[in-house]
C-alpha positions as CSV (number, residue, x, y, z in Angstrom):
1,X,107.5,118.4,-67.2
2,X,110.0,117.4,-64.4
3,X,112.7,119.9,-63.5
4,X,114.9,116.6,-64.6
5,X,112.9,116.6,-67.9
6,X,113.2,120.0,-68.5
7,X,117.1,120.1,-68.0
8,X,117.4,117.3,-70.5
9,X,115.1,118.3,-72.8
10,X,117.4,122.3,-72.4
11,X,120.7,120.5,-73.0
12,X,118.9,118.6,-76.4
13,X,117.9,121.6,-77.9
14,X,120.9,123.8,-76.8
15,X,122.7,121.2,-78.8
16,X,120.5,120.4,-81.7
17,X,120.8,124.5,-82.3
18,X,124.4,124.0,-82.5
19,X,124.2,121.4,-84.8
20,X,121.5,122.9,-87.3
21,X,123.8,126.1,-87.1
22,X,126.4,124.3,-88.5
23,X,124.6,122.1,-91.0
24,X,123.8,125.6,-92.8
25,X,125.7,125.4,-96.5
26,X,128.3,128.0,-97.4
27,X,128.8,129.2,-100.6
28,X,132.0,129.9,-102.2
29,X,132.4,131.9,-105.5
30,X,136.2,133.1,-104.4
31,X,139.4,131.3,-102.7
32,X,139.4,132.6,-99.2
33,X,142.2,133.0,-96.9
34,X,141.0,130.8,-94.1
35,X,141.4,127.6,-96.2
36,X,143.9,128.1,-98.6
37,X,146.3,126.7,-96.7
38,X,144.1,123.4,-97.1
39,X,146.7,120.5,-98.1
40,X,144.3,119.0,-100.8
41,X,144.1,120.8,-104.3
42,X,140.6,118.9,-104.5
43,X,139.0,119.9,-101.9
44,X,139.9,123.4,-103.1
45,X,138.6,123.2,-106.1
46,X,135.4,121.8,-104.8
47,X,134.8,124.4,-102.6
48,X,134.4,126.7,-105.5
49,X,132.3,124.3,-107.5
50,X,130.4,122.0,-105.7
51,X,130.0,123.4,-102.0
52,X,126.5,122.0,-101.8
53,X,127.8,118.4,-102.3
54,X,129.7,118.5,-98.6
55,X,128.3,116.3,-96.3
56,X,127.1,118.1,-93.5
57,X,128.2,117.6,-89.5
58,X,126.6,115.4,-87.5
59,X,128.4,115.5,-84.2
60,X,126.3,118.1,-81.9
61,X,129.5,118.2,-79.8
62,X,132.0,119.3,-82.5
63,X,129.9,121.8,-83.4
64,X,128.9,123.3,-80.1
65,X,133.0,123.2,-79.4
66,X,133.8,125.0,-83.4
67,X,130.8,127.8,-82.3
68,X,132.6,127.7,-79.2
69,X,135.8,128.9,-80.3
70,X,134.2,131.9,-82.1
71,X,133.1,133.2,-78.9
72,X,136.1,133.1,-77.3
73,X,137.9,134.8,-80.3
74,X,134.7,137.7,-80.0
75,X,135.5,137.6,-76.0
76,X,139.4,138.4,-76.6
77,X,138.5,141.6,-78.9
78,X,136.4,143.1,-76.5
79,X,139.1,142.3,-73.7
80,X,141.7,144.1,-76.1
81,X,139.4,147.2,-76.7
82,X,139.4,147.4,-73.1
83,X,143.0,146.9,-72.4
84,X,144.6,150.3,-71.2
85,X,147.3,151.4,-74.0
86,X,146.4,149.1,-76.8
87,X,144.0,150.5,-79.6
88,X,141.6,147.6,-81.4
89,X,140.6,149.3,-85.1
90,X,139.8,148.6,-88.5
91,X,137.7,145.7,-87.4
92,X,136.4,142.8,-90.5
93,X,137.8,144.5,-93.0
94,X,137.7,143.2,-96.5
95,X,140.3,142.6,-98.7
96,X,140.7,140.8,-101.9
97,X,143.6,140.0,-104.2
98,X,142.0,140.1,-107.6
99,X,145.0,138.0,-109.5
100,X,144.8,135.4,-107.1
101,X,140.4,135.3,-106.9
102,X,140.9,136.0,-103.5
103,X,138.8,137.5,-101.0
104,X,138.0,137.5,-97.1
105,X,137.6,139.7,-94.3
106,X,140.6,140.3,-91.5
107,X,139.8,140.0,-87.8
108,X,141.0,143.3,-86.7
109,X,143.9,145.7,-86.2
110,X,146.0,146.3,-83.2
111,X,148.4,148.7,-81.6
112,X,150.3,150.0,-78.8
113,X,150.9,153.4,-78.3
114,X,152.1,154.7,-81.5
115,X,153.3,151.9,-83.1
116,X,152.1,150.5,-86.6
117,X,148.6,148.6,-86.7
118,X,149.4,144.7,-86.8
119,X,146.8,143.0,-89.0
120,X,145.5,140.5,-86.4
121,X,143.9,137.5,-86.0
122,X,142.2,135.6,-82.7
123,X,141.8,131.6,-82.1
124,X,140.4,129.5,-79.2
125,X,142.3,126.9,-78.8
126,X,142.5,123.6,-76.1
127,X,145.0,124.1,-73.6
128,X,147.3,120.8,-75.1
129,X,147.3,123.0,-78.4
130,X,147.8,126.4,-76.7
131,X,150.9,124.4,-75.2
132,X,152.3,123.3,-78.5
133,X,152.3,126.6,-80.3
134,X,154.9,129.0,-79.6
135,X,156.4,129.6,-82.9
136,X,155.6,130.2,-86.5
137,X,157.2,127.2,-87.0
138,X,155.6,125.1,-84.7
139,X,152.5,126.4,-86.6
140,X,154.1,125.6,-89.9
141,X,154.8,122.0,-88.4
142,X,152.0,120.8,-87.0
143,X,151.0,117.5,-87.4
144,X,146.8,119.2,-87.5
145,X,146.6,120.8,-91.2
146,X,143.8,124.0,-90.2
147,X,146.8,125.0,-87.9
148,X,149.0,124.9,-90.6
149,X,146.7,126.4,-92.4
150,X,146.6,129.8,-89.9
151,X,150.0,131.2,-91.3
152,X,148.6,131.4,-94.8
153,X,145.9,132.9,-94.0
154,X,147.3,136.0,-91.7
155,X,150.0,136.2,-94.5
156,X,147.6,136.3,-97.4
157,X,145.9,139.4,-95.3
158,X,149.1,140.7,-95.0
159,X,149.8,140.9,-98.9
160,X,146.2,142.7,-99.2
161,X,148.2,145.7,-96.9
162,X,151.4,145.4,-99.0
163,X,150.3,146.1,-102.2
164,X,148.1,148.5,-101.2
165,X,150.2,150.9,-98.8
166,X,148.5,154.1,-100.1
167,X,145.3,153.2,-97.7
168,X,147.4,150.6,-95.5
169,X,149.9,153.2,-94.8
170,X,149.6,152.9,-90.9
171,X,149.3,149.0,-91.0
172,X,152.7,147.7,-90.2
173,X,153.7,145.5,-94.0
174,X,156.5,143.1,-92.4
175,X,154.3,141.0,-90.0
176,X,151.0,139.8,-88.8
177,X,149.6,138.5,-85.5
178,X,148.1,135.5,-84.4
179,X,146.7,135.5,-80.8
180,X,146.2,131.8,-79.1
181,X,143.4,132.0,-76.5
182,X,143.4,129.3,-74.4
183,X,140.0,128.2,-74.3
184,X,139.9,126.6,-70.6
185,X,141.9,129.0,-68.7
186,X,141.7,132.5,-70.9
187,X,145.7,133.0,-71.2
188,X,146.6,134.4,-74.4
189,X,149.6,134.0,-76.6
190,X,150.0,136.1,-79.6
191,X,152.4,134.5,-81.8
192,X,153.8,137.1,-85.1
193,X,154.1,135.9,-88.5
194,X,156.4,137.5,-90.4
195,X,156.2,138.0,-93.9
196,X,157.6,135.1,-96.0
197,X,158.7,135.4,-99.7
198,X,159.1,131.7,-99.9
199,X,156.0,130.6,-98.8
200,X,154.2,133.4,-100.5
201,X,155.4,132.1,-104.0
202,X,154.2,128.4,-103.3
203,X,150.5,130.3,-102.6
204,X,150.5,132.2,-105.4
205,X,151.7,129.2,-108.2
206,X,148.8,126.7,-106.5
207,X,145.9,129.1,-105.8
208,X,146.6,129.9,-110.0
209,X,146.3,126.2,-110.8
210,X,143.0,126.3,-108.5
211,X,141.7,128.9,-110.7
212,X,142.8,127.2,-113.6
213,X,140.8,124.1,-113.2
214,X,137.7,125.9,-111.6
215,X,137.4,127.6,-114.7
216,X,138.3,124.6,-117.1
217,X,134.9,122.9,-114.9
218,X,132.8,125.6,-115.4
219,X,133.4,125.5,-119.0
220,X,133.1,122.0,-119.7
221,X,129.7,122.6,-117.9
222,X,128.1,125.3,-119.7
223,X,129.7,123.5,-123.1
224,X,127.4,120.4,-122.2
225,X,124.5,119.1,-123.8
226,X,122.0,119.4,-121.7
227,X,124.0,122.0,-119.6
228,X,125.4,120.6,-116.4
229,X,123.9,121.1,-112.9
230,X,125.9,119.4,-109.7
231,X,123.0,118.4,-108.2
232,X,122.4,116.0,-111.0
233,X,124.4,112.3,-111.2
234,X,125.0,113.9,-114.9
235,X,126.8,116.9,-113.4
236,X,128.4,115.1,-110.8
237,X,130.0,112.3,-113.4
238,X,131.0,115.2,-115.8
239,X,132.4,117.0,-112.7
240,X,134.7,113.8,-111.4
241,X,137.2,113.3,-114.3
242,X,138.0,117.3,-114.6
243,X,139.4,117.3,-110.7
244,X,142.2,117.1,-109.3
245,X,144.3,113.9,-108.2
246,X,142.9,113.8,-104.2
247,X,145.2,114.1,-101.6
248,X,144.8,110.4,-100.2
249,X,146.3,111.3,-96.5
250,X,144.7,109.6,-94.0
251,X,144.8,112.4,-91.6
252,X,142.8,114.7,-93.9
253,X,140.6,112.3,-95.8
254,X,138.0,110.6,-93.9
255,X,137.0,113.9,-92.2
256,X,137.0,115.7,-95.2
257,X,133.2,116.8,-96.1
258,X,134.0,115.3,-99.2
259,X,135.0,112.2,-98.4
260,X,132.0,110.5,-99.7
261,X,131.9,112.2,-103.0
262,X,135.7,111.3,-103.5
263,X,135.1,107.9,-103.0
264,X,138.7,107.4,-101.9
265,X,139.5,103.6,-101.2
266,X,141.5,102.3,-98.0
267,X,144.4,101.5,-99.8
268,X,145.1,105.9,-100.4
269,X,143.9,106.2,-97.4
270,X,146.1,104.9,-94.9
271,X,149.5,102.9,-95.2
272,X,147.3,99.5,-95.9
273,X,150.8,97.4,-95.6
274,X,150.5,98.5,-91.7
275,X,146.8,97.8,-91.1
276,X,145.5,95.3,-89.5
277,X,142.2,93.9,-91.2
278,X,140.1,91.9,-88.4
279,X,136.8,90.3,-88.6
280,X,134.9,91.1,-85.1
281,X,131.2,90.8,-85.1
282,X,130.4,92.2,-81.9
283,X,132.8,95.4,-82.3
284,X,131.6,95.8,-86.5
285,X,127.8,95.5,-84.4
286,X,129.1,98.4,-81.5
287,X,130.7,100.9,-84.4
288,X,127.1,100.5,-86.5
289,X,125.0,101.3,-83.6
290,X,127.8,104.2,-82.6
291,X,127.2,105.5,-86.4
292,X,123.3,104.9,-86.2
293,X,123.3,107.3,-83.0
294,X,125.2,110.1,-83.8
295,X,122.5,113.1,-83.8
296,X,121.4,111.2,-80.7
297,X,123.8,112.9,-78.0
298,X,123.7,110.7,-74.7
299,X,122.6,108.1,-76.8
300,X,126.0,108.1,-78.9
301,X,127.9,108.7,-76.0
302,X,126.7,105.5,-74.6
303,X,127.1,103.8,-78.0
304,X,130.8,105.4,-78.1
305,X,131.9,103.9,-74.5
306,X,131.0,100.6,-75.8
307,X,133.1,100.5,-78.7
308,X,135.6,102.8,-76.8
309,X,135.5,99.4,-74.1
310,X,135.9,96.5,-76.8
311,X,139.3,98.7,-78.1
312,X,140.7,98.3,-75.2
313,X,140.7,94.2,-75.6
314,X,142.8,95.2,-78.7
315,X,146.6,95.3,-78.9
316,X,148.2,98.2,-81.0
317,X,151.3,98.0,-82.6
318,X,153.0,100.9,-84.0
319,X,152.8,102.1,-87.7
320,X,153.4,104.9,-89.2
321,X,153.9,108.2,-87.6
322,X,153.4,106.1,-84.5
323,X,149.9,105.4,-85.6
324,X,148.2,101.8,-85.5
325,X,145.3,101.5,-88.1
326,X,142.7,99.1,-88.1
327,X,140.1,98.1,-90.3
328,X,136.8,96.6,-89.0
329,X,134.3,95.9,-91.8
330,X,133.5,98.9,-93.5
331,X,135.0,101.0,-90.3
332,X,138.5,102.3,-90.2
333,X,140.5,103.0,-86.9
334,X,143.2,104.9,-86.1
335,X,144.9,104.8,-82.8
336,X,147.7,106.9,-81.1
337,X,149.5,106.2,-77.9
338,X,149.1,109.2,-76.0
339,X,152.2,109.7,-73.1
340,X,150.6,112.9,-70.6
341,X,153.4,113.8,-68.3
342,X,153.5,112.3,-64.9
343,X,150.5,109.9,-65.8
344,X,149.9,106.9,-67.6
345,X,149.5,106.3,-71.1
346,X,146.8,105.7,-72.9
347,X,145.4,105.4,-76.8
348,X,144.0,107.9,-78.6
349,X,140.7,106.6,-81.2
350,X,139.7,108.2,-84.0
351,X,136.9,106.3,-86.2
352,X,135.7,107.2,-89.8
353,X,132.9,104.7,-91.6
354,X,134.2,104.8,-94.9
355,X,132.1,105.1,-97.8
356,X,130.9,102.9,-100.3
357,X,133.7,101.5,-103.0
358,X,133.1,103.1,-106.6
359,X,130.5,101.5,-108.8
């Protein structure tokens, strides 16, 4: 083997470990804190129910950059047990909110001097994102739903140290901390969330219909003749009409691990009345072969240029949300103009195969 070889062939399997790391399923018996803030009441419910049914990740490079991020976040707590007059403690602590089937583990605790422990939480972020975020509310507002997601989960640890102040008594009840690392340059941000009646009733009502309709599933299963198992197409058709109504956003959907299982058509989707429907051969031919190499790495980024190159014959016009959407056989588009300061524009490509229509 050439030294060429064997740097190729290092890169491959560095990235194919990635990948097979990520493809590993997760159980869920419980709701946990880091995706209850998830916008669709589906893919909840699924999570509970049907976790093995998610498709699993295919992109090498997504994964390397999600494994990536959990580094970072297990780099900044070392860096803050290190940091003269700060005090890192009660580190993945469980907690659980029996009422609400909820349980999780925080990051950590921190402190200065002798003030209260802050229930804390670390995540590696891009520097555009890192940017962005310098509020609650900008976290609250984000137009990327596992950020909006974040607030939910620090305050849902939060409640674990209210109601029990007995054993929480040095961990300060009124507000939690997120800390942004930014993954390229290593600045941090901690951003605090306070505590938030308001958005702590909305969790509680929709995590109880959650529960409600996970355990309305698992009865009509066990009440089946023969008894129902998810892996069969028997459990999987008794399983459809008992779930809730999907979300049908077209930012969430088509990367949604169950997007193939929901089945969700175009029209819920995306706003269809904006899309452009276009019959090109040779671009339908480059998204295939861009699909067909995916676990290929180089390959597929080859495959990507060339349908990244025909895109740029195209003409967007804006839609929704400043959006243009375009449908190309069974491929749907989505394209943002993206304005960097002090250089030119350019558009942004995201591209989902969508699944087959309902039979």
């Amino acid at each position: 083997m050439t030294p060429a070889e064997f740097a190729a062939q290092l890169r491959e399997d560095y990235l194919d470990a990635k990948l097979q790391k990520a493809r590993k399923p997760r159980p869920h018996h419980t709701n946990h804190p880091h995706s209850a803030g998830h916008p669709c009441d589906r893919y909840l419910v699924l999570l509970r129910v049907a976790w093995g049914l998610q498709t699993p990740p295919s992109d090498p490079i997504k994964a390397a950059l999600f494994q990536e991020g959990h580094h970072q976040e297990h780099a900044l707590v070392t860096d803050l047990r290190d940091l003269h007059g700060y005090r890192v403690a009660l580190q993945n602590v469980p907690v659980a909110l029996p009422d609400l089937e909820v349980t999780g583990e925080w990051d950590f605790c921190l402190r200065r001097g002798e003030d209260l422990y802050m229930v804390s939480d670390a995540k590696g972020v891009s520097p555009g994102i890192f940017r962005s975020l310098n509020t609650v509310q900008d976290l609250l507002d984000h137009r990327r739903h596992f950020i909006r997601q974040w607030p939910i989960q620090l305050l849902l640890y939060l409640e674990a140290a209210r109601r029990d102040r007995v054993a929480w008594a040095h961990v300060n009840p009124d507000v939690a901390l997120l800390i942004l690392k930014d993954k390229v340059t290593g600045d941090i941000k901690p951003v605090p969330i306070p505590w938030d009646e308001d958005i702590m009733e909305y969790v509680h009502a929709r995590l109880r219909i959650i529960n409600q309709d996970v355990r309305k599933i698992v009865q009509a299963w066990m009440a089946a003749e023969p008894a129902c198992d998810v892996a069969t197409e028997y459990g999987r058709q008794t399983l459809r009409p008992l779930l809730p109504t999907p979300l049908a956003d077209g930012g969430v959907c088509p990367s949604c691990p169950y997007y193939h299982f929901c089945q969700v058509e175009p029209a819920f989707v995306m706003p269809i009345a904006h899309a452009e429907v276009v019959e090109d051969p040779d671009l339908e031919e480059a998204l295939e072969e861009r699909e067909r190499r995916k676990a290929e790495h180089e390959a597929f980024e080859e495959a990507d240029a060339d349908v990244k190159a025909l895109l740029k014959g195209y003409t967007f016009g804006p839609g929704p949300k400043d959006k243009a959407y375009l449908v190309v056989g069974p491929f749907l588009i989505t394209a943002m103009e993206i304005r960097p300061k002090g250089k030119p524009p350019y558009w942004k490509h995201d591209i989902w195969r969508r699944p087959d229509p309902p039979k």
